[in-house]
N, C-alpha and C positions, 0 to 999 in steps of 0.2 A: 431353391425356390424355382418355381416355374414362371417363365421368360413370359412376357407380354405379347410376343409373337405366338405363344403355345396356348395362353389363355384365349387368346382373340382366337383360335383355331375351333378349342374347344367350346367357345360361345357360340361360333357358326354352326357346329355340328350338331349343339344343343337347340338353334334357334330353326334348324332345317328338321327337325325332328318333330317341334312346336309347331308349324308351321304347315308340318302332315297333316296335322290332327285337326286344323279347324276346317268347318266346311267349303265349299265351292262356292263363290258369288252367287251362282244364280240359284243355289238354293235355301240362301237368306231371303228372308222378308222382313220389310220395316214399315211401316207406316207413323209420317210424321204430323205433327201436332199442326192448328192452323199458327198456332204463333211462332213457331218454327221455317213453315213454309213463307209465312212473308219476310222473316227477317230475311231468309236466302235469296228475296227477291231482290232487297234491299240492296244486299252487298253484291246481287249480278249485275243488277242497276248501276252501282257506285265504281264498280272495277269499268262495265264494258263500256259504260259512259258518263265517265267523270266530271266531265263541263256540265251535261246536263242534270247532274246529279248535283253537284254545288252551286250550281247559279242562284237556285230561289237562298238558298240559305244566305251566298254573299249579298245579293240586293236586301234582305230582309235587316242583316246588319248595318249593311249602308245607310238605309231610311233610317233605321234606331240611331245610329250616331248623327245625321241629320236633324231629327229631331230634335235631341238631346242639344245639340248646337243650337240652335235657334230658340229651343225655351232659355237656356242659359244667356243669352244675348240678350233677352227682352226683361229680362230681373233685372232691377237693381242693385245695387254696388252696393252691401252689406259689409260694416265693419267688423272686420274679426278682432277677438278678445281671445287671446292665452289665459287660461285658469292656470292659478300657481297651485303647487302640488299642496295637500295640507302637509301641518307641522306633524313633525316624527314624533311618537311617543315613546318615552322608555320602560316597556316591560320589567316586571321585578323579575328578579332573576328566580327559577323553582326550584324547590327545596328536591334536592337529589335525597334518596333512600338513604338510610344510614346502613344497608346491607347491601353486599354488593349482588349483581344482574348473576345469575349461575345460567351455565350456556345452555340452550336447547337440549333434550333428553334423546340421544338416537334411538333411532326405532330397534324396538328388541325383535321384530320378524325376521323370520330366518333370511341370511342371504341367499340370492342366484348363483347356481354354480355353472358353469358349462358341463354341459355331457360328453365325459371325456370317454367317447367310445369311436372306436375306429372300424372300418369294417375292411378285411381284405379276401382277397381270393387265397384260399389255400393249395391249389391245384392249376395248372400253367402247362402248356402244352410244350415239350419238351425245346430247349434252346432260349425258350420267352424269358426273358430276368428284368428286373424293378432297375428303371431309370430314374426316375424323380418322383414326388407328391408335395400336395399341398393341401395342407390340413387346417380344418377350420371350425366352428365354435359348431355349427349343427350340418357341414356337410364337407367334405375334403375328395378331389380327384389322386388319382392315382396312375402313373405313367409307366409302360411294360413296354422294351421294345423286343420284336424277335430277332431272328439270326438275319431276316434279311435286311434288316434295318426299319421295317415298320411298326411304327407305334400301336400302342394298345391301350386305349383311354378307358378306366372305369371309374366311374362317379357313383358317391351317393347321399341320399337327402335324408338325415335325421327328421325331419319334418311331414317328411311321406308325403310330398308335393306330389301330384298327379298330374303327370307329363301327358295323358290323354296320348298316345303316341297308336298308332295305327299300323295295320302288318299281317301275319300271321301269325293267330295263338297259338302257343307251343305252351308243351307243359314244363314247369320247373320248380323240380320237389314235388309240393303235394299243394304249389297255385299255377297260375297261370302267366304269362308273359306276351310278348308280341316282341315279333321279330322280321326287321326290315334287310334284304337280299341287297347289299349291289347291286346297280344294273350292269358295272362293268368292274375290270380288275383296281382300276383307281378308287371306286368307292368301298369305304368299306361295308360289313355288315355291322348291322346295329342290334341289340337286346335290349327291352326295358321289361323288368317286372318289380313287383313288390312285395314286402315280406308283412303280411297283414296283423301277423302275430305283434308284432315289434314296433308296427309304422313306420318302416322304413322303403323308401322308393331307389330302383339303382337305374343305373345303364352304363352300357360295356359298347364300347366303337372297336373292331378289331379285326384285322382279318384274318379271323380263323374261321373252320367249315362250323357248321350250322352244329353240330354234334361237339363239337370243342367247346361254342361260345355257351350252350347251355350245361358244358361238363362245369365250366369256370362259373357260372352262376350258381348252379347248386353247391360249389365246394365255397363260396364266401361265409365268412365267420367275423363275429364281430371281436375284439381286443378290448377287452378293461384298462 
C-alpha cells in the first residue's frame, strides 16, 4: 500500500497541476449582487468595529428587559393553579393478523459492480521497474522508480475527469495531450491526455525526456 507521505506527495502534484489550469486574478470578473454588497459591509462594520457595531443592539435589549421589569412590577399577584394531568385510559389491545408479517421483497435490479479494469504502461524506459500501486473502484496510481532512485507516478481516472491541465500539445496516438517541462532538474515533467474512446483521463509525473514520457503514454493498455 502506499504510505501517506507518498499519497500527500502525489495530491500536491496533482493539486499544482489544477492550479495551472485556472485563470490569473485579474482576469476574472465578478459583479456582486446589492444584497451581497451590504451584507459585506455589514461584517466589515462588525470585525473593524465591533463596540460600535453592538452598542445599539446591547442598549435596545437593555430597554426590552427594562421594560419587561417594570410592566411585571405593576401586575398584580395572580394565583397560580396546577392542572392535574387527565385520568389514563386503557386501550383495547389490537387484534394482530392471524398471518404472519413476510419481510420486505428485495429489489430484483441488477446490482452495481465495480469496474474491475486496470490500466498500465506496457513499455518503460530501460532500468525503470513497478515499486508499489494503489488500486481503487474507478481510479488507481501506479509507482515506477528508475536506476537512479527517482520515482514515476502514473495515475488514472475511470471517470475521464478533466484535469483542464495547461502546456504544450503534443500528440499521442491518434489524440492529443499537454505536456508540462520542468523548469529545473528537481521538477519533474508532467503528461496528461485522454483516451476519448473509452473515457478515461491519465497523467504520468516522471523524469524522463519528452519522447520517453509520450513512448510510455501511447504503450498503456488497460487489464480485465
Amino acid at each position: 500500500m502506499i504510505s501517506d507521505k507518498e499519497l500527500r506527495e502525489a495530491a500536491r502534484r496533482y493539486e499544482k497541476a489544477l492550479l495551472r489550469a485556472l485563470p490569473e486574478p485579474e482576469d476574472c470578473e465578478a459583479a456582486f449582487s446589492p444584497d451581497f454588497e451590504r451584507k459585506m459591509k455589514k461584517l466589515i462594520l462588525r470585525t473593524d468595529h465591533p463596540v460600535r457595531y453592538w452598542l445599539p443592539w446591547l442598549l435596545g435589549l437593555l430597554l426590552a428587559l427594562l421594560a419587561v421589569g417594570l410592566a411585571a412590577a405593576m401586575l398584580p399577584a395572580k394565583q397560580v393553579y396546577v392542572k392535574e394531568p387527565p385520568p389514563r385510559t386503557e386501550r383495547p389491545a389490537s387484534t394482530a393478523s392471524a398471518e404472519p408479517s413476510s419481510p420486505p421483497a428485495e429489489s430484483q435490479g441488477p446490482e452495481s459492480t465495480a469496474r474491475a479494469i486496470v490500466y498500465r504502461p506496457t513499455w518503460l524506459p530501460e532500468g525503470c521497474e513497478w515499486d508499489r500501486e494503489a488500486l481503487y473502484e474507478n481510479e488507481g496510481m501506479i509507482v515506477y522508480r528508475a536506476t537512479d532512485g527517482t520515482e514515476a507516478v502514473f495515475l488514472y481516472d475511470l471517470t475521464g475527469a478533466d484535469m483542464g491541465a495547461e502546456g504544450k500539445e503534443v500528440a499521442v496516438g491518434d489524440g492529443t495531450g499537454r505536456l508540462l517541462l520542468g523548469e529545473n532538474k528537481e521538477e519533474l515533467n508532467e503528461l496528461f491526455w485522454r483516451d476519448e474512446t473509452a473515457g478515461v483521463s491519465f497523467w504520468l509525473s516522471a523524469p524522463f525526456e519528452e519522447e520517453d514520457l509520450i513512448r510510455v503514454a501511447e504503450s498503456v493498455r488497460a487489464e480485465e
